[in-house]
LUMFINU-69670 format. One line per 2 residues: number of its first residue (from 1); for each residue x, y, z of C-alpha. Coordinates in Angstrom, 2 decimals. Layout:
residues N
NUM) X Y Z; ...
END
This chain:
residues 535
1) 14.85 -23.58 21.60; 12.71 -26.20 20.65
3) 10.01 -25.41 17.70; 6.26 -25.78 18.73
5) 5.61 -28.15 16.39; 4.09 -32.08 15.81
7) 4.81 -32.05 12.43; 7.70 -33.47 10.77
9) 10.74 -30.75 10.58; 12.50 -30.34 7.25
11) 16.07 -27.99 7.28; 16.85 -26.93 4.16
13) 20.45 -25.42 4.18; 23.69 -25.17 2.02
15) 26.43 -27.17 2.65; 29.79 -25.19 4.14
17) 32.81 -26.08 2.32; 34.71 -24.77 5.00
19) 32.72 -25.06 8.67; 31.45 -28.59 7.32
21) 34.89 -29.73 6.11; 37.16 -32.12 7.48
23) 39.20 -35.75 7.21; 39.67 -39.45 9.36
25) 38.45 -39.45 12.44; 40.16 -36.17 13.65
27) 36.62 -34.59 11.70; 34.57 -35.54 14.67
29) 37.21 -32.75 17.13; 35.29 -30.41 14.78
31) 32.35 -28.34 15.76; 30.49 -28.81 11.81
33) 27.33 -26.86 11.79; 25.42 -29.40 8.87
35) 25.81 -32.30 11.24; 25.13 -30.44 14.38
37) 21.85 -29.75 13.01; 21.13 -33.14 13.60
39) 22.84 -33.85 16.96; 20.45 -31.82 19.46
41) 17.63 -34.13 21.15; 15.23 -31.12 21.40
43) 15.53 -30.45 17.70; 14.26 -33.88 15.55
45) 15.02 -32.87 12.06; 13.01 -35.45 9.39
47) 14.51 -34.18 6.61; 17.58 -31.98 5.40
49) 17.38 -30.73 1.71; 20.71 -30.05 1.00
51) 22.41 -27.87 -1.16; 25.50 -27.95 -2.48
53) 27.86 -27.50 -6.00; 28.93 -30.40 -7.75
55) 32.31 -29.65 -7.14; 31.56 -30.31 -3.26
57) 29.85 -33.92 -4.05; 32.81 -36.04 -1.83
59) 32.41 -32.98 1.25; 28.59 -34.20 0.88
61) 29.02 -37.28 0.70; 30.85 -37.50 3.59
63) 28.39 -35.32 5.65; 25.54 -37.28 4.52
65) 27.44 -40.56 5.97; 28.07 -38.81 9.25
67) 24.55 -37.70 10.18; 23.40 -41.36 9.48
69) 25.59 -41.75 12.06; 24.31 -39.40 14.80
71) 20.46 -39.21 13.41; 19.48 -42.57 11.78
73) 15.88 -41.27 11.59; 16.83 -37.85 9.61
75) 16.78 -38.62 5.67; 19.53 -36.41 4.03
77) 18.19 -35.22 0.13; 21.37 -33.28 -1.87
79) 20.29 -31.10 -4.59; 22.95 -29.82 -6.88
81) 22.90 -25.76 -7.13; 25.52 -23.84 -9.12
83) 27.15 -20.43 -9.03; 29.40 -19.20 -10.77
85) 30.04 -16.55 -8.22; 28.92 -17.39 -4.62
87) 29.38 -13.80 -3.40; 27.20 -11.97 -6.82
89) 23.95 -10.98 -5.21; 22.49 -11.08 -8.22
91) 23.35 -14.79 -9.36; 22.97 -15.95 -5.79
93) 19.74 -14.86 -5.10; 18.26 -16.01 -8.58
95) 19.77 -19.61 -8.01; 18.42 -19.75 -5.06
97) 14.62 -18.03 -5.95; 14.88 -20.91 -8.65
99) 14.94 -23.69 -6.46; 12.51 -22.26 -3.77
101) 9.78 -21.73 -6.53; 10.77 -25.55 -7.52
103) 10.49 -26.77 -4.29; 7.07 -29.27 -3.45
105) 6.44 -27.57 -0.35; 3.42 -29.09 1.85
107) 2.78 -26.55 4.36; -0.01 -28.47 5.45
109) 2.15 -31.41 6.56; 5.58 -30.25 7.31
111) 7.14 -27.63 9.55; 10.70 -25.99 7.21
113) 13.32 -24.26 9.10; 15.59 -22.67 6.82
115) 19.28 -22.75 8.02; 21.70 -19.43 7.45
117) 25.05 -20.74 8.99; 26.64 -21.95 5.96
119) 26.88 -20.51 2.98; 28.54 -17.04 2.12
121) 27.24 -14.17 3.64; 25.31 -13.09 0.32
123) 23.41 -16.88 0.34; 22.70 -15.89 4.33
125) 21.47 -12.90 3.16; 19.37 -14.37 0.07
127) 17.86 -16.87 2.29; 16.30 -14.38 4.75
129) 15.05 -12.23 1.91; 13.22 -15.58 0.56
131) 11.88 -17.31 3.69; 10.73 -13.51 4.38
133) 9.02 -12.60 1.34; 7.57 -15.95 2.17
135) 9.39 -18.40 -1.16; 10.41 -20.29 1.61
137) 7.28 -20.65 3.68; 9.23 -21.77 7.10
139) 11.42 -20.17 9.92; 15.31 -18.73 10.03
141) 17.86 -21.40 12.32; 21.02 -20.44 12.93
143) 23.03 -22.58 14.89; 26.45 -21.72 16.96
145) 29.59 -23.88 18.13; 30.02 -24.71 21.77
147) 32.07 -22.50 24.09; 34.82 -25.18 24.02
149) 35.93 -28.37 22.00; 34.18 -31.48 22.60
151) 31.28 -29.71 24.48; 28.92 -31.20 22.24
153) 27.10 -30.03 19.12; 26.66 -26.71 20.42
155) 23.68 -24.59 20.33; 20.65 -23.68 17.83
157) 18.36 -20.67 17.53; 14.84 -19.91 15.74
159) 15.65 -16.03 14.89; 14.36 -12.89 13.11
161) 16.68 -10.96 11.16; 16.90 -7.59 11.02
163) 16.26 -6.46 7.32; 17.32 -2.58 7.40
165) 21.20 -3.71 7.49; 20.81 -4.75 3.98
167) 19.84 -1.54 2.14; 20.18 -3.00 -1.43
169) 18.32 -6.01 -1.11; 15.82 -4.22 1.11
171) 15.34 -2.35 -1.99; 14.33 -5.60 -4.16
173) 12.13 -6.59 -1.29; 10.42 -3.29 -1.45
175) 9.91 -3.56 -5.36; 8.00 -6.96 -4.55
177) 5.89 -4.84 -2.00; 5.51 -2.71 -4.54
179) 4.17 -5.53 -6.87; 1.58 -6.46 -4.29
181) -0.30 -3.63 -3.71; -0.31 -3.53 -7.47
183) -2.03 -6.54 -7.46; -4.43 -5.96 -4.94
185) -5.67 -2.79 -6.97; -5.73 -4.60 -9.92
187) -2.95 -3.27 -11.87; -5.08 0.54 -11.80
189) -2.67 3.25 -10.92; -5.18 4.71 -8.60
191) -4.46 8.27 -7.54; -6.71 8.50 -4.55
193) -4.48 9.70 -1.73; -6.31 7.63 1.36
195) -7.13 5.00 -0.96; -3.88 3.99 -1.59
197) -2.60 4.22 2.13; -5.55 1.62 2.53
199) -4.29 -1.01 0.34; -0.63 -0.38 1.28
201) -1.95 -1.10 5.15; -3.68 -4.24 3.85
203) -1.26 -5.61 1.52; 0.38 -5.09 4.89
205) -1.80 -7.04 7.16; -2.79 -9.88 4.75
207) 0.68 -11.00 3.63; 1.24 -11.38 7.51
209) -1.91 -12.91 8.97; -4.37 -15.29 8.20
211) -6.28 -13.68 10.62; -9.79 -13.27 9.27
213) -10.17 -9.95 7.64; -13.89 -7.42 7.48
215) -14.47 -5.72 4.09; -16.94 -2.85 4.41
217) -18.52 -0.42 1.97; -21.48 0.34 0.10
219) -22.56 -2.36 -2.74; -20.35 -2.41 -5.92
221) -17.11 -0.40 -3.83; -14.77 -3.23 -5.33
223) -15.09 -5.92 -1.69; -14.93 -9.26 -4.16
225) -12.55 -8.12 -6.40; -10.59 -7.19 -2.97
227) -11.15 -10.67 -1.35; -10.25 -12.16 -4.93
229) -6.93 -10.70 -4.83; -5.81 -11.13 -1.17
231) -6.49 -14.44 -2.01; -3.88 -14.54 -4.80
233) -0.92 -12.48 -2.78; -1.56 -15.49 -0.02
235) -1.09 -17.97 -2.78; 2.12 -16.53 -4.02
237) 3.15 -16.37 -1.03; 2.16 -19.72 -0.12
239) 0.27 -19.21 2.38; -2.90 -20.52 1.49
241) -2.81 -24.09 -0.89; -6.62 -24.26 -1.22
243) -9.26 -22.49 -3.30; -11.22 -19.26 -2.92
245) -14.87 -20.56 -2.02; -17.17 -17.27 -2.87
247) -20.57 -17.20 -1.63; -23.04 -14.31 -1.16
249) -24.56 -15.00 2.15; -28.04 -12.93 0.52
251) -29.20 -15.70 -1.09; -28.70 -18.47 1.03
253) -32.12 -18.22 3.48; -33.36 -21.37 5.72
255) -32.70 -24.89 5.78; -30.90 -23.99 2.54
257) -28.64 -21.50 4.29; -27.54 -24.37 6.56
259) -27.03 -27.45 3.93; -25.21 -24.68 1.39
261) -22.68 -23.34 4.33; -22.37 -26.91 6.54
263) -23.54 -29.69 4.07; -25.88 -32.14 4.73
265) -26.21 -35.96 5.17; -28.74 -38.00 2.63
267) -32.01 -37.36 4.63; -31.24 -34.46 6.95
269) -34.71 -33.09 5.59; -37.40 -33.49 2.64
271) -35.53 -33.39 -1.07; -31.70 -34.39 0.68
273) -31.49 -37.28 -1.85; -27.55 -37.58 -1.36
275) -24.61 -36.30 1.17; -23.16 -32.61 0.43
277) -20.04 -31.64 1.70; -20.88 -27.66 1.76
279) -18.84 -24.70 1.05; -17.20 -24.82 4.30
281) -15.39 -28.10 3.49; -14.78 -27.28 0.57
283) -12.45 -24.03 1.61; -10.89 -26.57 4.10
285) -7.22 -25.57 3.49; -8.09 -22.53 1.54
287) -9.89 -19.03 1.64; -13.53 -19.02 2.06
289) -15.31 -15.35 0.94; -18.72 -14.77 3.01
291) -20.01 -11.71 1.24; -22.93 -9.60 2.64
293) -22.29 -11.93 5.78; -24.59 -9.29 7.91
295) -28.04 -11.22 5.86; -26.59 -14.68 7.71
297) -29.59 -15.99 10.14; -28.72 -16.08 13.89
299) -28.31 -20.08 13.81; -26.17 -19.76 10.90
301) -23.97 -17.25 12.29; -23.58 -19.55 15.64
303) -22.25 -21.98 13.48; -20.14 -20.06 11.92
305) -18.71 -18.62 14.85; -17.72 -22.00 16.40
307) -16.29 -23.66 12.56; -14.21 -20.15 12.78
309) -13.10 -20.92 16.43; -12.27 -24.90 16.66
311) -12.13 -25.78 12.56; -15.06 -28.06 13.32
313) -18.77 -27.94 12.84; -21.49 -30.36 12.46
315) -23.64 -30.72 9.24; -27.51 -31.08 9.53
317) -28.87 -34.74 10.27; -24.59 -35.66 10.85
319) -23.93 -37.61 13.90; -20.21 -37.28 14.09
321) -18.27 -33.15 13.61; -16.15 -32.83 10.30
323) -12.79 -30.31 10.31; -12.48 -27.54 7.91
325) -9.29 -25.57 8.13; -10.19 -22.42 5.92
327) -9.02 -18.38 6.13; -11.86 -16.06 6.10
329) -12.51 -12.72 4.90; -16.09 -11.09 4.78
331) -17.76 -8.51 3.47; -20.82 -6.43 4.25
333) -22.77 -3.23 3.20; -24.22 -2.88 6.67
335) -23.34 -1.58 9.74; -22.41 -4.51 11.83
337) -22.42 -3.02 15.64; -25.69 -1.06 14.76
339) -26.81 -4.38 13.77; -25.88 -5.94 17.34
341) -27.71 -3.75 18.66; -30.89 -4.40 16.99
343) -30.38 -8.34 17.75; -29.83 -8.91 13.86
345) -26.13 -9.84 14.64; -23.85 -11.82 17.33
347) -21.78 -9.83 19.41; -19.27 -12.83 19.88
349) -19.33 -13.61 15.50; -18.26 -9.96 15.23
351) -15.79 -9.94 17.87; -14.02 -12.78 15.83
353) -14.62 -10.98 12.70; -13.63 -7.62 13.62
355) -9.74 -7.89 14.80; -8.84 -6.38 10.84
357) -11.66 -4.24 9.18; -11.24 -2.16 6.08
359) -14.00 0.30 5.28; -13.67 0.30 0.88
361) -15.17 3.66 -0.12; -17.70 4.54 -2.60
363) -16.71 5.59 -6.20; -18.27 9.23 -5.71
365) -15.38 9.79 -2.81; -12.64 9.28 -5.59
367) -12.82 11.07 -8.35; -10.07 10.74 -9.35
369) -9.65 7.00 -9.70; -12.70 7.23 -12.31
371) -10.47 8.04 -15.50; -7.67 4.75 -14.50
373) -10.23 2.63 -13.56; -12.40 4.01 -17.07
375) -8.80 2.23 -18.96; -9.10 -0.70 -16.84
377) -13.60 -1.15 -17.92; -12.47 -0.73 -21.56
379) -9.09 -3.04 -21.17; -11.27 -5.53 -19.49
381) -14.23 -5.34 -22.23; -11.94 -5.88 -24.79
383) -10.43 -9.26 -23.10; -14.37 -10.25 -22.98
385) -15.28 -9.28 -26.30; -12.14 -9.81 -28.36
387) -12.82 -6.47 -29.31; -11.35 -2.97 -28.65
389) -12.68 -0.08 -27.89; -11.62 3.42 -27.79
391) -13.21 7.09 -27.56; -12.57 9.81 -29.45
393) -11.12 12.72 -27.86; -14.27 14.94 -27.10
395) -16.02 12.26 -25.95; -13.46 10.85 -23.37
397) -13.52 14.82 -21.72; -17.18 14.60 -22.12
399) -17.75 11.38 -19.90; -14.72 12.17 -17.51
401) -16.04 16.11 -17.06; -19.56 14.40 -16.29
403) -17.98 11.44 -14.08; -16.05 13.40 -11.79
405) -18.87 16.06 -11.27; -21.19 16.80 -8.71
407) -23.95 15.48 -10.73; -22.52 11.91 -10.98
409) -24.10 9.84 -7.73; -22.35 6.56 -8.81
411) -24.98 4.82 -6.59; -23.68 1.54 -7.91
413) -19.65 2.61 -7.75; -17.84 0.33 -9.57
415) -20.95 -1.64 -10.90; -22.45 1.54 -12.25
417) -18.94 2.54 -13.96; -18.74 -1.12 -15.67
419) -22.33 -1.00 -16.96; -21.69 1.85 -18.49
421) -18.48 1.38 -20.45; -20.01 -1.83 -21.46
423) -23.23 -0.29 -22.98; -21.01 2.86 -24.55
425) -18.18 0.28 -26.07; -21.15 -2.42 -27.10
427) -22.81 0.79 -29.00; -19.83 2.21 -30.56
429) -19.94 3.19 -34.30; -16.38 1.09 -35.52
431) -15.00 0.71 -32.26; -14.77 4.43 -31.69
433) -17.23 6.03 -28.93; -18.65 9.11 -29.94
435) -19.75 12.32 -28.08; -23.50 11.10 -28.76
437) -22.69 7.80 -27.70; -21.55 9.30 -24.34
439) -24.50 11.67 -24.29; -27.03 8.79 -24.43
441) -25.20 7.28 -21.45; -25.37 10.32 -19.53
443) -28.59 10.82 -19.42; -29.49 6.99 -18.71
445) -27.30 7.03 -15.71; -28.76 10.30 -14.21
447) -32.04 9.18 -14.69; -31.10 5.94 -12.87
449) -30.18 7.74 -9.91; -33.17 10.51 -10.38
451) -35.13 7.31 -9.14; -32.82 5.11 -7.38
453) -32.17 2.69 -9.89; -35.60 1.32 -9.55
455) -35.70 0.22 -13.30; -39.18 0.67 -13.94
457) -39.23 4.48 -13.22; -36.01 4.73 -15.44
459) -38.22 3.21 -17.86; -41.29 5.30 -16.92
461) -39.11 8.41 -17.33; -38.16 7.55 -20.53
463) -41.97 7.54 -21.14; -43.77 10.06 -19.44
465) -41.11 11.91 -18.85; -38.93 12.89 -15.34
467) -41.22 15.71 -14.25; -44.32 13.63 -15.52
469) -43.21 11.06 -13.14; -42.64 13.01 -9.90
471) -46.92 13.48 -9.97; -47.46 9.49 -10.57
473) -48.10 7.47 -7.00; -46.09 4.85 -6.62
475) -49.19 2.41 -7.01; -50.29 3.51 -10.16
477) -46.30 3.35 -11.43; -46.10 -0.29 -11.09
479) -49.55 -1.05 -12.95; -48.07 1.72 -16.10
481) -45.32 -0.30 -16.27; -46.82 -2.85 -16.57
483) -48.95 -2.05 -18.86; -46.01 -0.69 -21.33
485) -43.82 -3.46 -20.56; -46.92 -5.84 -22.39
487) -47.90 -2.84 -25.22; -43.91 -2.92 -26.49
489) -44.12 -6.67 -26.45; -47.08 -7.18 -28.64
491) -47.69 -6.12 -31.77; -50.99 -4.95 -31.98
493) -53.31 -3.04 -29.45; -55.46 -5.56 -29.72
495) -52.72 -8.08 -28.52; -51.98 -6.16 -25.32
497) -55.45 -6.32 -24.73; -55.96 -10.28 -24.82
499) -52.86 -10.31 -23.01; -53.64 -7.68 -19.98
501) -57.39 -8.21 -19.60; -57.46 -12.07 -20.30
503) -59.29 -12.71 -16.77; -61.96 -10.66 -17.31
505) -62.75 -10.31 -20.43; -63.91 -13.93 -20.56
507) -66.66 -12.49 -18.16; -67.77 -9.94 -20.71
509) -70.49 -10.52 -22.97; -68.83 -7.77 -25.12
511) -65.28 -6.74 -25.56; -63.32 -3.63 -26.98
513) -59.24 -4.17 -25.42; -58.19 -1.83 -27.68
515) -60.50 0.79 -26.52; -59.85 0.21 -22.58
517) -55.80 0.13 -23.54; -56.30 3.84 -25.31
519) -58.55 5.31 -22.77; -56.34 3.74 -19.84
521) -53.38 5.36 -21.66; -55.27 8.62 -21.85
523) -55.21 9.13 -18.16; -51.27 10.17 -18.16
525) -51.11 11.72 -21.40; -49.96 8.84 -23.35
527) -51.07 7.59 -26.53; -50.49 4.05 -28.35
529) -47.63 5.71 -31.03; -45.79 6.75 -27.61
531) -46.59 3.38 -25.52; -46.29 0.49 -27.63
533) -45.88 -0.09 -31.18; -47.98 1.42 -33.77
535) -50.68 -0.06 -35.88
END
């Protein structure tokens, strides 16, 4: 079976002290799996990395000498490896994680079989667990004798092993599984029941694929934390080499939309003083993040669609196509096929997109994630701030028993949760937050949601008050806030005045801003003491 491949093919293997053994020229009657690796003219082997004790140098030696023989183009590297015990699972398979995480691997350039004929059984075994779990980022080989002597250097196969025969290793490989859908939620022992079955099934798909993956969810649900830490489970695993390129696709509009995603050349348009490469070449060969990709222009998104297809795109006022090998994941608030149908959103770019969509729900539809993830907003302040911060016991029930009720709207999710540790830890009285700390907090965040999070009724509430409010159109709220935004930043009345009425009071012949601030004041109930700062 020849591999599909024009790279150059490196074998890694072990060398067998018994099946690669053998003296004078009676060795050559010997079917010797090493050297029939690099005997078969549908298999090309660059390189062979191998491994072998010290003890075994001469047995090496004498391979290496051979296969210059029958493959003058293959370059033989040894690399010394000692066990003490070649059949302890444990010794073997830490030797031999050693080396892989040692290893210069270039993916990019190089094709790595991994060959399982020599060795004990246990360094078989330890090689399939490593090339699976991805250490060695390459294929299995096995290779066989021929059906009788002198037939040649027998046969080779690219195989799959089947994992389930090995029920104590499988065990280690599930504790690394284990480890990576920790990861990907952060460390947070979440207790949400579908939750969980949703990271297990991406953990799943990700450390597979570099297919590109669909984040959904309302704003703040967790997608670029998500993206952030796919990004480093395909690292470890080695398979992705570049960097994460983020980019929120909202504030990228017009020609700027175009020069930020697909670069530019010096000229392309009024102000392009010098080349840029754009984001898209600079994921080439890693993970590029378009969030909110659903605000993306038509033209953009036609682009997009073709660097996604063929790795090649054109950058305004370029003559020639540049490459850009990246893996993409997006992520959107929106509904993408409602979308399509309006026009807003190509059919074909969501086709591409679509093949591994995860919907990441809101905050409000797991309650009980809030008091883990709470621990995680207080570890993660205290990393920022070099401080820590803990509440006291009535106030922790007091937050959580408000939290996970049916009055908390969490229209924000996970932004909403984050704001508000960081205000309650930020206000806390020695690093301890108290049941009035919490109580303040409380009744910011519900009136934030009262009003949407619009941040001048919050204000406005805070004010007038909430009922107050209701009765105010929404014309006259943004001239009041206005208006108390300028009276709490001046000192005087008089101040505010100059400041709000500086237009037309230069038309006036006669002028009393203090008088027009009170009596404007007056018409919802509010005085000067209430609006701005006294006199």
């Amino acid at each position: 079976m020849k591999p599909p491949t024009l790279r150059p093919i490196v074998v890694l293997g072990m060398l067998g002290t018994t099946l690669d053994s053998g003296k004078g020229a009676r060795r050559w009657k010997r079917w010797r799996p090493t050297v029939s690796l690099c005997q078969h003219e549908d298999l090309l082997v660059g390189r062979l990395d191998l491994l072998h004790a010290r003890r075994s140098t001469r047995l090496a030696e004498t391979v290496i000498e051979d296969i210059a023989d029958v493959s003058p183009e293959t370059k033989v590297v040894p690399h010394i490896v000692e066990m003490d015990d070649p059949w302890d699972f444990e010794e073997v398979y830490g030797v031999l994680h050693e080396f892989a995480a040692g290893y210069p691997f270039e993916t990019e350039r190089e094709d790595y079989l991994v060959h399982i004929t020599t060795g004990t059984h246990v360094a078989q075994i330890c090689n399939f667990l490593l090339t699976e779990a991805r250490y060695f980022p390459g294929r299995l080989i096995q290779t066989s004798p021929p059906r009788s002597t002198g037939d040649g250097a027998g046969t080779f196969s690219i195989i799959d092993l089947d994992l389930s025969r090995y029920g104590r290793l499988a065990a280690r490989f599930e504790r690394e599984h284990t480890d990576a859908v920790a990861s990907l939620k952060g460390g947070i022992e979440t207790r949400n029941a579908p939750f969980n079955r949703l990271i297990e099934r991406i953990e799943y798909v990700a450390a597979r694929t570099t297919d590109p993956l669909l984040l959904t969810g309302p704003t703040g649900a967790g997608k670029s934390r998500l993206a952030g830490r796919i990004y480093r489970l395909r690292r470890h695993r080695r398979m992705v080499k570049g960097e994460l390129v983020e980019v929120n696709c909202a504030t990228l509009r017009g020609d700027g939309a175009m020069s930020a995603l697909f670069g530019h050349r010096k000229g392309a348009f009024t102000g392009a003083a010098s080349d840029r490469a754009g984001l898209l070449r600079s994921a080439d060969g890693g993970m590029l993040f378009l969030d909110e990709i659903g605000e993306l222009g038509l033209d953009e998104q036609a682009m997009l669609l073709r660097a996604i297809e063929e790795k090649r795109f054109l950058p305004l006022g370029a003559d020639a196509e540049v490459q850009s090998d990246f893996q993409l994941i997006a992520g959107t608030n929106r509904d993408l096929g409602a979308c399509v149908q309006r026009g807003e959103f190509r059919e074909d770019l969501l086709s591409r997109i679509n093949l591994w969509t995860f919907e990441l729900p809101a905050l409000r539809d797991r309650p009980e994630d809030i008091e883990p993830n709470l621990e995680y907003e207080l570890e993660r302040f205290a990393v920022d701030r070099g401080q820590r911060v803990r509440f006291s016991s009535e106030a922790r029930q007091q937050f959580l028993r408000f939290a996970t009720g049916g009055d908390a709207r969490w229209l924000g999710n996970f932004r909403d949760l984050g704001a508000a540790v960081t205000r309650m830890a930020t206000l806390a009285p020695g690093g301890r937050i108290s049941a009035e700390v919490v109580a303040e907090e409380v009744q910011r965040l519900a009136r934030s949601w009262d009003h949407g999070g619009d941040q001048d009724a919050i204000e406005l509430a805070g004010v007038v008050g909430p009922q107050r409010l209701k009765e105010i159109d929404l014309f006259d709220r943004a001239q009041l806030a206005t208006v108390i935004r300028v009276c709490r930043e001046s000192r005087t009345m008089a101040e505010a005045g100059r400041r709000l009425f500086a237009a037309s009071r230069a038309r006036r012949t006669s002028v009393n801003d203090s008088d027009r601030i009170r009596k404007y004041l007056a018409r919802f109930d509010l005085s000067w003491d209430e609006a701005g700062r006294p006199e």
